[in-house]
MIDREN-719932 format. One record per residue: residue number from 0; x, y, z of N, C-alpha, C in turn. Coordinates in Angstrom, 3 decimals, decimal comma. Layout:
<pts>
pos | n.x | n.y | n.z | ca.x | ca.y | ca.z | c.x | c.y | c.z
NUM | X | Y | Z | X | Y | Z | X | Y | Z .
...
</pts>
This chain:
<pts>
pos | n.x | n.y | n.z | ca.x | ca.y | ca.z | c.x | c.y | c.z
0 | 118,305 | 110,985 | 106,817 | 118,343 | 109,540 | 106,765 | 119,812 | 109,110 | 106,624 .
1 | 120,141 | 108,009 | 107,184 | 121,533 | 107,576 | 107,291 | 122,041 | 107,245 | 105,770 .
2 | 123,162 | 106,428 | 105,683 | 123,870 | 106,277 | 104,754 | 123,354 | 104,628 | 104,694 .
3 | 123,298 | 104,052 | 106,346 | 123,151 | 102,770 | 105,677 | 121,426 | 102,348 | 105,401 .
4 | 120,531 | 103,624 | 105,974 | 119,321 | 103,702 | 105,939 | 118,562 | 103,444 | 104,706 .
5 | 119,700 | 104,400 | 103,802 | 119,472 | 104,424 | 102,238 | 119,671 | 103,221 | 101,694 .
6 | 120,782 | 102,511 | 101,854 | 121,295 | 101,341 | 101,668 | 120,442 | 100,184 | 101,517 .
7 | 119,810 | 100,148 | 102,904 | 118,845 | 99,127 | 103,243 | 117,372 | 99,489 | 101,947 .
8 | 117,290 | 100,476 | 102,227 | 116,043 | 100,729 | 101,240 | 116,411 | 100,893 | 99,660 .
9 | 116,877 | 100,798 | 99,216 | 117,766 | 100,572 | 97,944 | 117,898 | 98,892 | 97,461 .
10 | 118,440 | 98,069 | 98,852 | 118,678 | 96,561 | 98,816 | 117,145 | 96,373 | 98,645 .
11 | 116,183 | 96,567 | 99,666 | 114,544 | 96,289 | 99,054 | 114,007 | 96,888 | 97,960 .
12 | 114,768 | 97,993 | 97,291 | 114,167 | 97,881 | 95,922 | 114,295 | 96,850 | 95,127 .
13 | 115,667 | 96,912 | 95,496 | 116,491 | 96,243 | 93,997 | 115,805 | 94,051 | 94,167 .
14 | 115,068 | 93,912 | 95,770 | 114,979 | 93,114 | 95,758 | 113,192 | 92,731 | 95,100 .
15 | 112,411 | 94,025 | 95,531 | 111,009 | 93,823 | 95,020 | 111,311 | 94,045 | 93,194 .
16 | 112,163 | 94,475 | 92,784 | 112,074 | 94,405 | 91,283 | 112,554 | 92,874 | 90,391 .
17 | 113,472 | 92,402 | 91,554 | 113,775 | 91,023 | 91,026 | 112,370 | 90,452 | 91,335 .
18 | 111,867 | 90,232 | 92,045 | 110,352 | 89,562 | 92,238 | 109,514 | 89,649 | 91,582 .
19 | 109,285 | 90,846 | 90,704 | 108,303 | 91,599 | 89,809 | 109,108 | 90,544 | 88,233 .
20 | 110,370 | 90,604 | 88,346 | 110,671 | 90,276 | 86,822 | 110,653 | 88,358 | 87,157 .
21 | 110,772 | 87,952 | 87,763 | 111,251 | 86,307 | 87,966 | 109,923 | 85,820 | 88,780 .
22 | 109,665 | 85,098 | 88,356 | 108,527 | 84,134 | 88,548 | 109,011 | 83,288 | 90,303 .
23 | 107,843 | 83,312 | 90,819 | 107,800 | 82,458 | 92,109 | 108,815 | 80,997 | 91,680 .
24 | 108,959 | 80,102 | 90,943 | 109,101 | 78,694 | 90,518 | 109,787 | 79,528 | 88,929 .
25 | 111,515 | 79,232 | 89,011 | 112,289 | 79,336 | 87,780 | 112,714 | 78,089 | 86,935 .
26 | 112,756 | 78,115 | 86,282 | 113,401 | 77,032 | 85,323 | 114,873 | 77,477 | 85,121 .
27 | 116,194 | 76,370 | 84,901 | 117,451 | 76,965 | 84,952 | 117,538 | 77,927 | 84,064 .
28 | 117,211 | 78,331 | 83,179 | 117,267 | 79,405 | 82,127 | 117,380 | 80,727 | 83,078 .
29 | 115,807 | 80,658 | 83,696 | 115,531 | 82,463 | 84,132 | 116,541 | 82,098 | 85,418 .
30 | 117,102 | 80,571 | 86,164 | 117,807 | 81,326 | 87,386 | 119,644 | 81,828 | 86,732 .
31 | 119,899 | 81,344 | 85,444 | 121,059 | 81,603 | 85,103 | 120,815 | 83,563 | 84,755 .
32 | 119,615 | 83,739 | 84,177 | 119,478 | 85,067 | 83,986 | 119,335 | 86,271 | 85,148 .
33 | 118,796 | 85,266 | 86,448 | 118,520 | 86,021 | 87,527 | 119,980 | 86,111 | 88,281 .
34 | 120,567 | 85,042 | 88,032 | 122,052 | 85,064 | 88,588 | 123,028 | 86,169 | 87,437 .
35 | 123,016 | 86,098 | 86,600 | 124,017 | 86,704 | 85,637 | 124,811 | 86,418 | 85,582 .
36 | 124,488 | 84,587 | 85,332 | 125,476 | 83,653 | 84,804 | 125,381 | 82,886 | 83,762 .
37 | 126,542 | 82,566 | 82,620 | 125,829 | 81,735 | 81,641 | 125,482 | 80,043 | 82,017 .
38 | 124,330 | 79,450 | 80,977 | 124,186 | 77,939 | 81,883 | 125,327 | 77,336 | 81,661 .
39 | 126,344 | 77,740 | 81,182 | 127,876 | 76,322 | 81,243 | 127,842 | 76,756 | 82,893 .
40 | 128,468 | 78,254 | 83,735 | 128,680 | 78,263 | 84,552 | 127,618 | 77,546 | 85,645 .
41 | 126,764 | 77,573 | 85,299 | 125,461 | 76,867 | 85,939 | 125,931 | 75,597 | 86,146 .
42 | 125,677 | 75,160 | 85,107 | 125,733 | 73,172 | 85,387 | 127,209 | 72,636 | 85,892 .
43 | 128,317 | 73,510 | 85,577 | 129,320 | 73,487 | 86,315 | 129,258 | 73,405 | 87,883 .
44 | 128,431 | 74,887 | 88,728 | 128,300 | 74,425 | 89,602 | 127,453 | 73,388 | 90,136 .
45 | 126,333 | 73,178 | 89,456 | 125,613 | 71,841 | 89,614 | 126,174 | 70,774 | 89,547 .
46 | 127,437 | 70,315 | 88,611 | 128,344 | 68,939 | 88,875 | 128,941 | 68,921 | 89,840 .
47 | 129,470 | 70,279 | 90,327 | 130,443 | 70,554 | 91,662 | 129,703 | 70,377 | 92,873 .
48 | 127,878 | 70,091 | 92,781 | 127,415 | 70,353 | 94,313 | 127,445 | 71,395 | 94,839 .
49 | 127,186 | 72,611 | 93,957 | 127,435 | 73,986 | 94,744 | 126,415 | 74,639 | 93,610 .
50 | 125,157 | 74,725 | 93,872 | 123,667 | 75,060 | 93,372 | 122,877 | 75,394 | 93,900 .
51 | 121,620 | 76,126 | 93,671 | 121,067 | 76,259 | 94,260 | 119,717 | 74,852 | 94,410 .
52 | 119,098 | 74,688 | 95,825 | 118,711 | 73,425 | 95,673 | 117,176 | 73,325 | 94,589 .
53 | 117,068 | 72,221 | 93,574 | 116,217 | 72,024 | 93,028 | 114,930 | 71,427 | 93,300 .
54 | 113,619 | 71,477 | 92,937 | 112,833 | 70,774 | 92,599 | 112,377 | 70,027 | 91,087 .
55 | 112,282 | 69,070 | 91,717 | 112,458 | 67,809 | 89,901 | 110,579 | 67,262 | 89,989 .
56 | 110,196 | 67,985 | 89,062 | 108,515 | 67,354 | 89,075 | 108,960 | 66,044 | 88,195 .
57 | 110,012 | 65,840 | 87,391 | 110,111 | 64,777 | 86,629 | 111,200 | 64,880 | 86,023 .
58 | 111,887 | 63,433 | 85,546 | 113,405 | 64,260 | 84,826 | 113,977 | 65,595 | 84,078 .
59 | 113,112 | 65,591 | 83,594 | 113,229 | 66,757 | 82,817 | 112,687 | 67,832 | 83,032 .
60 | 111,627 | 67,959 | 84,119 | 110,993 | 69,266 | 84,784 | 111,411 | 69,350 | 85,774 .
61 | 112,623 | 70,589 | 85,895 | 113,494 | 71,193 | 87,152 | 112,844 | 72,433 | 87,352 .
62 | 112,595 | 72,896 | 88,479 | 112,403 | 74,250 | 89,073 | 112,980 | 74,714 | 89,898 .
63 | 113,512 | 75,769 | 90,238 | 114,009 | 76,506 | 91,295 | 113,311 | 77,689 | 92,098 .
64 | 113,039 | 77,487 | 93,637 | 112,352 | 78,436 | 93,818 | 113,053 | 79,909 | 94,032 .
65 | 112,391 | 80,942 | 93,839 | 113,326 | 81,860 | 93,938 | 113,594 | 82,420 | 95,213 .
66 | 112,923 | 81,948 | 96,478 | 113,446 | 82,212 | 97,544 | 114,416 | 81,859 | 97,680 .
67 | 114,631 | 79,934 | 97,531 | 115,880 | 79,293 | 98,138 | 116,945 | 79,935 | 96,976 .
68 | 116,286 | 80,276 | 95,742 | 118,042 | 80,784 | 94,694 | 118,211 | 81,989 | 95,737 .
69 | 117,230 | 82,980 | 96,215 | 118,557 | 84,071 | 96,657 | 118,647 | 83,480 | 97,958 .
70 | 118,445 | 82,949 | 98,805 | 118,988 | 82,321 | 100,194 | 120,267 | 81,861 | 99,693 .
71 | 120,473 | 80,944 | 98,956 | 121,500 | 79,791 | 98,305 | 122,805 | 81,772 | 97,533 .
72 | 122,374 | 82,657 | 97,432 | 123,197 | 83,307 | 96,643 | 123,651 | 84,740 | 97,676 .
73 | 122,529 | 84,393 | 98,413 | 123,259 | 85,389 | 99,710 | 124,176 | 84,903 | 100,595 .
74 | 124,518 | 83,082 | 100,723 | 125,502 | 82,974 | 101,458 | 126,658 | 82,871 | 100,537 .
75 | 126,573 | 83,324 | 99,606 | 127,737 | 83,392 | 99,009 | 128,347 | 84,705 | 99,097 .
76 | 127,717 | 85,855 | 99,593 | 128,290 | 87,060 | 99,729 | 129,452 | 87,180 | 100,929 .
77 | 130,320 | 87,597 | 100,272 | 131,743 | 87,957 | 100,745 | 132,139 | 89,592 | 101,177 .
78 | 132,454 | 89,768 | 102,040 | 132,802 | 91,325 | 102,476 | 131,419 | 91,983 | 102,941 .
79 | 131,693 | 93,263 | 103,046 | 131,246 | 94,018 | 103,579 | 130,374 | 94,802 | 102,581 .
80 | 129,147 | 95,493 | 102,318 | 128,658 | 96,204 | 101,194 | 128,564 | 97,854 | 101,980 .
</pts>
């Protein structure tokens, strides 16, 4: 098996285990935990317009789905892996 064969199947682990631990619909808490960021850095980028996009059931009930957080966190990848 190749080098990047492994690679690829390694990236779908590491991606079915985030799925297993994070809920379909996050609250900013679990996406700051799923990101491995603290929430200052969070709402920082949320004042800046550079977030991942939300759903608001009501002011105070925000969700994030976790598709669009890793869509929204894969175009942030830079270089080559």
């Amino acid at each position: 098996m190749s080098h990047e064969a492994v690679r690829a199947l390694e990236q779908r682990i590491e991606e079915l285990e985030f799925r297993l631990t994070f809920p379909k619909l996050m609250t900013p808490r679990q996406v700051c935990d799923f990101l491995q960021i603290s929430e200052r850095q969070f709402y920082e980028w949320k004042r800046a317009g550079d977030s991942p996009p939300a759903i608001y059931w009501s002011e105070r009930t925000v969700r994030y789905d976790l598709e669009a957080v890793m869509a929204w966190a894969k175009q942030k990848e830079v270089g080559q892996v």
